[in-house]
C-alpha positions as CSV (number, residue, x, y, z in Angstrom):
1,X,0.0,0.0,0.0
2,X,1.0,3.4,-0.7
3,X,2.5,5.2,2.5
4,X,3.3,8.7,0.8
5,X,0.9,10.1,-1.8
6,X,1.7,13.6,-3.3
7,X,-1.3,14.8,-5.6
8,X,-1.3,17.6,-8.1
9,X,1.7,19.7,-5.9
10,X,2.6,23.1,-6.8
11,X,5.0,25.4,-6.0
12,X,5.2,29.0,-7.2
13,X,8.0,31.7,-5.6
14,X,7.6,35.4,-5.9
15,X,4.2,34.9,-7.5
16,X,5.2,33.4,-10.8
17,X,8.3,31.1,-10.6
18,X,6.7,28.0,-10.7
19,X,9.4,25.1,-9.4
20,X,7.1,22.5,-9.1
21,X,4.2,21.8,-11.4
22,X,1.2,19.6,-10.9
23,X,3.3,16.8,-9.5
24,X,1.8,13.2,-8.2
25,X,3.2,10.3,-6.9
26,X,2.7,7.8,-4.9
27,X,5.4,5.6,-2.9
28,X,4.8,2.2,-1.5
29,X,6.0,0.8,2.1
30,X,9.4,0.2,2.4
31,X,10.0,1.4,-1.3
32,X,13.5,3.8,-2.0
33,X,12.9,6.4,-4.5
34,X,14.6,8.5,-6.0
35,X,14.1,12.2,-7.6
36,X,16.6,12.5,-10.0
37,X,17.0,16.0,-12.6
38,X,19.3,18.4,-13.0
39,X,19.9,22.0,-11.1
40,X,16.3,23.6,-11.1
41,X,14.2,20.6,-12.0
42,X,12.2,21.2,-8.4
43,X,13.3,17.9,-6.9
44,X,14.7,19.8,-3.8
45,X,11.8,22.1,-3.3
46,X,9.6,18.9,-4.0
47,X,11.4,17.0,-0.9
48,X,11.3,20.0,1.3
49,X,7.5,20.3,0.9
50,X,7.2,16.7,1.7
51,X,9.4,17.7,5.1
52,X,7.4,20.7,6.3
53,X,10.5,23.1,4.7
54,X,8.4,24.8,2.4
55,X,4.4,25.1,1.9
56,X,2.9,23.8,-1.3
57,X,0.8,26.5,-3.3
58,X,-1.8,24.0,-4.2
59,X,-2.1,20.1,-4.2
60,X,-2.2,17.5,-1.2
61,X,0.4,15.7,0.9
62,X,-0.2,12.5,3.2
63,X,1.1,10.0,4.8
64,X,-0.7,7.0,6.0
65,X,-4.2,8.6,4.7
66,X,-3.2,11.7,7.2
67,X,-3.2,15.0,5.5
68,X,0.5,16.6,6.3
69,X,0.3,19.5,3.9
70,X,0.2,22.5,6.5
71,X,1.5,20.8,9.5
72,X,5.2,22.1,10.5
73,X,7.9,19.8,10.2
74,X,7.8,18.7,14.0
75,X,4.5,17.7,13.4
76,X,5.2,15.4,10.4
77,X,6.3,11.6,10.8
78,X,9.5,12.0,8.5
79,X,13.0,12.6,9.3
80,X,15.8,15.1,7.1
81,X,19.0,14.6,5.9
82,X,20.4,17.5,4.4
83,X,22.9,18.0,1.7
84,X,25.0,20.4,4.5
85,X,24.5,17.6,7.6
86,X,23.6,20.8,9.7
87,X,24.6,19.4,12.4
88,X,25.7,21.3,15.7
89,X,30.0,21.1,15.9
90,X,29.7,22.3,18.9
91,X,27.6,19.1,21.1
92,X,28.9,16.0,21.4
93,X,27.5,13.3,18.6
94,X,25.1,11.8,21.6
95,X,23.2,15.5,22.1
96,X,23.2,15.9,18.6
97,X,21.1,12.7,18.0
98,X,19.2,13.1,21.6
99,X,18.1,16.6,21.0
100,X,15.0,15.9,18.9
101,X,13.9,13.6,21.3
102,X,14.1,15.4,24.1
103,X,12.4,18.1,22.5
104,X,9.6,15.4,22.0
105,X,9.8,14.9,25.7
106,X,11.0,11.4,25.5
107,X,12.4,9.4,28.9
108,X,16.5,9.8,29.4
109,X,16.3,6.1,29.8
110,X,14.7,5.4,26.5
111,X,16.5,8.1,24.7
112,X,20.1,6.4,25.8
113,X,18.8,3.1,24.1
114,X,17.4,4.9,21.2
115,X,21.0,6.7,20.3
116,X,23.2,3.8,21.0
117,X,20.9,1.7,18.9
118,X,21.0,4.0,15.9
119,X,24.9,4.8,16.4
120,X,25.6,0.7,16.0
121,X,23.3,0.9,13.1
122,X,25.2,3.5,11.1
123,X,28.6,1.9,12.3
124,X,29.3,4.8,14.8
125,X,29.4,2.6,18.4
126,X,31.4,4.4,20.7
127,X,31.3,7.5,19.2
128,X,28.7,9.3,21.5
129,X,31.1,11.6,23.5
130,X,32.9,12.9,20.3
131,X,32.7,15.8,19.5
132,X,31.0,16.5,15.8
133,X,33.8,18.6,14.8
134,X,36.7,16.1,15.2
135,X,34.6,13.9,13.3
136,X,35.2,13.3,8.9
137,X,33.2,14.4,6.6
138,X,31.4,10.5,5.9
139,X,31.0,9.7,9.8
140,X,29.4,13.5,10.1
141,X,27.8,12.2,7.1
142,X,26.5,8.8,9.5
143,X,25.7,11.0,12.3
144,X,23.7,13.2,10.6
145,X,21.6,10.2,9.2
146,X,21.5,8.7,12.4
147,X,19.7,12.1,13.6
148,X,16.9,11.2,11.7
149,X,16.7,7.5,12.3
150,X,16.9,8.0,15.7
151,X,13.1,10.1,15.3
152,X,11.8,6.5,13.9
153,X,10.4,8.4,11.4
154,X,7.9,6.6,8.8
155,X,9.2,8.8,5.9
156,X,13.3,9.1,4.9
157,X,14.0,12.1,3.1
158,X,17.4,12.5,1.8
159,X,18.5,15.5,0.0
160,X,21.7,15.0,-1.8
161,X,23.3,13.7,1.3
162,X,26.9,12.5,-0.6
163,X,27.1,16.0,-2.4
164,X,30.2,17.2,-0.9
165,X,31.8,13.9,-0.5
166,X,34.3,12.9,-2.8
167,X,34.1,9.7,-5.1
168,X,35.2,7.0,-3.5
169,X,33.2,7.8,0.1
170,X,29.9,8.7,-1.8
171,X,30.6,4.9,-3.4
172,X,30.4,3.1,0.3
173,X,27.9,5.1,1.7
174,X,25.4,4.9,-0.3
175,X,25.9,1.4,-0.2
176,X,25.8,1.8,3.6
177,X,22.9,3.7,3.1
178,X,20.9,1.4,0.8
179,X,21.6,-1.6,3.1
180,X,19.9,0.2,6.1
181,X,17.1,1.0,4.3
182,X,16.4,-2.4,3.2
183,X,17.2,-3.6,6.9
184,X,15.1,-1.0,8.3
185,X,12.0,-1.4,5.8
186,X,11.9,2.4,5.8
187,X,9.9,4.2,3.2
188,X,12.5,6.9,1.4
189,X,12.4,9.5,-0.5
190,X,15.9,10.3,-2.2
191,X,17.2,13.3,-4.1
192,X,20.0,13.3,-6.3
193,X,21.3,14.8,-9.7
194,X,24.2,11.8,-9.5
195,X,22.5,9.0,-12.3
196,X,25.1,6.5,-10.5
197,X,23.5,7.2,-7.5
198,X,19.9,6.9,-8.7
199,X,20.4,3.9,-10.8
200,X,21.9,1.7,-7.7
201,X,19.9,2.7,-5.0
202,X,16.4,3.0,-5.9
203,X,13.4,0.7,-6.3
204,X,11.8,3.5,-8.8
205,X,13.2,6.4,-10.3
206,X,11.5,9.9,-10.7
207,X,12.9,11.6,-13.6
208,X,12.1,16.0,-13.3
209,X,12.5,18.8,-15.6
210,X,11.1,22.1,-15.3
211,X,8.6,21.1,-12.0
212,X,7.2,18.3,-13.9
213,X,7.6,14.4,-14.3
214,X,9.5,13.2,-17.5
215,X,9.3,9.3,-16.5
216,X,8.8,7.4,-13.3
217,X,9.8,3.7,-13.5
218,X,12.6,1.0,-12.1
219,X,15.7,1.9,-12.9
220,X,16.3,-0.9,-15.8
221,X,13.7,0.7,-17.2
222,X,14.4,3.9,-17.3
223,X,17.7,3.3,-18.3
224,X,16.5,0.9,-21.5
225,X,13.3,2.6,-22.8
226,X,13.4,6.6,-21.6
227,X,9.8,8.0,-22.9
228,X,11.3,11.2,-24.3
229,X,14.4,12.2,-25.7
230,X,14.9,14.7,-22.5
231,X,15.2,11.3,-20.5
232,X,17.5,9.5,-23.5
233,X,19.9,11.9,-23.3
234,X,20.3,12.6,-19.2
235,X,20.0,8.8,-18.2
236,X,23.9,7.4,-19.0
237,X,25.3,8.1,-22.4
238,X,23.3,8.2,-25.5
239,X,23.6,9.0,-29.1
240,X,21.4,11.7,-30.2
241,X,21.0,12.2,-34.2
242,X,19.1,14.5,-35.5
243,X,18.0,13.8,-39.4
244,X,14.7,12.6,-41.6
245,X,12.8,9.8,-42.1
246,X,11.6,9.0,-45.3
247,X,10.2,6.0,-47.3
248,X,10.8,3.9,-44.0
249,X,14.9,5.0,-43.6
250,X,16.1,7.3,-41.2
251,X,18.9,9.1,-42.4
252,X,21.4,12.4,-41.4
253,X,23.5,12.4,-44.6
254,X,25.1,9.4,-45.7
255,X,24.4,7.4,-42.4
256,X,21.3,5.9,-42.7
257,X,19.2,3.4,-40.8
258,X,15.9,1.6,-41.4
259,X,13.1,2.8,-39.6
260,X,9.5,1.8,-39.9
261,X,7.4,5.0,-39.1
262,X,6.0,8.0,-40.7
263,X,7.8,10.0,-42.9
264,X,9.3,13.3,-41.3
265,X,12.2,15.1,-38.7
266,X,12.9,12.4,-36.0
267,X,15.6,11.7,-33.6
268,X,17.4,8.5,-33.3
269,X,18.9,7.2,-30.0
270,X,21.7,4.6,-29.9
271,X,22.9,3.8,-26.9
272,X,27.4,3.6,-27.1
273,X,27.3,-0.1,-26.1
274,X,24.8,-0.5,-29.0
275,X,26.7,0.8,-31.5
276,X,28.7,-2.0,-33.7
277,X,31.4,-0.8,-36.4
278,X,32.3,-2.2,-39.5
279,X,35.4,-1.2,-40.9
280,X,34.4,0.0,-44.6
281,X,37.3,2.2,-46.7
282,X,34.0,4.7,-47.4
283,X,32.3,4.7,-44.3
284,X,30.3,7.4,-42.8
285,X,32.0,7.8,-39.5
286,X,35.3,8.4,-39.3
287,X,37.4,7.9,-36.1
288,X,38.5,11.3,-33.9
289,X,39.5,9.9,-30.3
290,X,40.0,6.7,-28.7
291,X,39.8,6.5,-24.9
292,X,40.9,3.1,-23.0
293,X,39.3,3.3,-19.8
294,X,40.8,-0.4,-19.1
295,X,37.5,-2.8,-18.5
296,X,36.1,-1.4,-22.0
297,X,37.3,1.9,-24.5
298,X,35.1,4.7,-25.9
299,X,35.4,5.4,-29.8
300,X,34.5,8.6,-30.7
301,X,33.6,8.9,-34.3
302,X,32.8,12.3,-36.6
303,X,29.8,12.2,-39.2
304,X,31.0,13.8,-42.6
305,X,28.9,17.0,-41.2
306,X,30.7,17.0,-37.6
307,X,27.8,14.9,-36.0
308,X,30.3,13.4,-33.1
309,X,28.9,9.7,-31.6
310,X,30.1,7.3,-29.0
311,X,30.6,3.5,-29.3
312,X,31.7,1.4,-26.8
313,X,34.7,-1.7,-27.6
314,X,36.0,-4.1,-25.7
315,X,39.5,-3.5,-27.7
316,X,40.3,-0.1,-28.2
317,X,43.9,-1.0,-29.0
318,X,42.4,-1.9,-32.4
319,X,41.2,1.7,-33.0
320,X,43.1,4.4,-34.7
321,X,42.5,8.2,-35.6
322,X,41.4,8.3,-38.9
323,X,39.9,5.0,-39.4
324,X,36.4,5.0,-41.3
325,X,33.3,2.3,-40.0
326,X,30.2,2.1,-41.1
327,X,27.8,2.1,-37.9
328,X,25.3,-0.4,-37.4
329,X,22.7,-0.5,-34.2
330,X,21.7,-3.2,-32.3
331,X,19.3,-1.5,-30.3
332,X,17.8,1.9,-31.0
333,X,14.6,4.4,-29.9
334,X,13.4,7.4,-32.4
335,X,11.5,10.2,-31.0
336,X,9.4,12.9,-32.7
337,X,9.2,16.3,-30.3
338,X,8.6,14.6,-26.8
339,X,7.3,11.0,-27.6
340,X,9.0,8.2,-28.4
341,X,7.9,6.7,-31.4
342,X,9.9,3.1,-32.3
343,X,12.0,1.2,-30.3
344,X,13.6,-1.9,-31.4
């Protein structure tokens, strides 16, 4: 059953800035989703409205059939983790994590077993009586999770928690994270502009743009068959060509591809791994870079008009500048304006 339903939000700044649109969703018990878009898609605002942080110009919020939509964030059953931890450097990790609760006027007895709990949870046992400051940027990272935990919150909201953490540590704890989660049963709510991060953690994926949904789906699925080209081209790499169908074969000058829809404009999709390339003395791509990443190399070919594409080989070695292929897809989507209209 659903836990979280958002219906027909909206959120308009200063009047007219509207930086959410119309958005619904519902999220399930114990499901991890994700809002993934880039800067100003309205995932934030979205999230913060869910937390209490901001008011919703129209629509409806609830949780567990209880409508949330006005009530301050102290009145709500969900717990914050922000992108800055905002945590106080000044207490000790232990008053950090006990201070909601006391403010909810919970027993010292039961509020010792609550932090300990939640500090063996996020791997931090014996960290109570340190103080915030002295503590990295992943375990302030932990505590700051373990703030919210600690609430037993019915609703996780995370709001681009591994931000300012570099590569490697945003790896391991959203790992950490994701394994928590799925010990904890906890229904979450996850924003992110990192497609990594979205595509390994969540159960579903919310794609934004603009305030508005693009695609919700599992993450396979979103990755494989985006709806629109907006989502085929910010979901991993993809091949974008612009050109015409006509008598059922797309074509942007001397590539060409068949393509069983209407004659007119339409953009093709190939993903890199999806590209195949036959060496041909005349072919239509010719080869500009080679990069060996070491598991796999990216070939980056020209079009005679400058149209630059990806394709992924397991031998890069093989490839030099220069060299001319002919491209053929194994899989490929064609959109006209926003709807996708073929997939193979």
């Amino acid at each position: 059953m659903s836990v979280l339903k958002i219906n027909n939000v909206s959120k308009l700044f200063a009047g007219s800035v509207r930086a959410v649109d119309s958005f619904s969703l519902d999220v399930a018990d114990g499901e991890l989703v994700c809002l993934l878009g880039p800067s100003g898609s309205g995932k934030s605002t979205l999230l913060r409205m869910v937390g209490g942080f901001e008011t919703p110009t129209g629509g409806q919020i609830t949780i567990d059939g209880e409508d949330i939509t006005r009530l301050p964030p102290e009145k709500r059953p969900t717990g914050m983790v922000f992108q800055s931890h905002a945590l106080w450097t000044h207490m000790s990790v232990f008053k950090n994590l006990a201070f909601g609760l006391k403010l909810r006027r919970i027993p010292a007895a039961e509020i010792k077993r609550r932090v300990e709990g939640v500090l063996e949870l996020v791997g931090l046992a014996g960290y109570g009586d340190r103080h915030v400051a002295k503590l990295s940027g992943g375990q302030q990272q932990r505590v700051a999770l373990a703030r919210s935990l600690v609430l037993e919150p019915k609703i996780l909201l995370l709001d681009e928690p591994f931000a300012s953490l570099d590569q490697h540590l945003r790896e391991r704890l959203r790992e950490e994270v994701r394994d928590i989660q799925q010990r904890l049963g906890i229904t979450t709510l996850f924003v992110t502009h990192g497609q990594d991060e979205a595509l390994s953690m969540a159960d579903r994926i919310v794609v934004m743009r603009d305030g508005r949904t693009e695609q919700i789906d599992r993450p396979d699925v979103v990755y494989r068959e985006p709806q629109t080209p907006f989502v085929a081209g910010f979901i991993g790499t993809m091949n974008l060509v612009e050109g015409t169908v006509k008598s059922g074969a797309f074509a942007r000058g001397r590539f060409q591809v068949p393509l069983p829809v209407a004659d007119g404009d339409a953009t093709l999709a190939v993903r890199p791994e999806s590209l195949d390339l036959v060496a041909a003395d005349d072919g239509v791509a010719k080869v500009h870079r080679v990069t060996d990443y070491g598991t796999h190399g990216l070939v980056y070919l020209d079009l005679d008009d400058g149209t630059r594409l990806k394709a992924m080989v397991s031998h890069p070695d093989l490839f030099r500048n220069g060299q001319r292929f002919d491209l053929a897809p194994r899989e490929l989507a064609a959109y006209r304006g926003s709807a996708r209209i073929y997939r193979s």
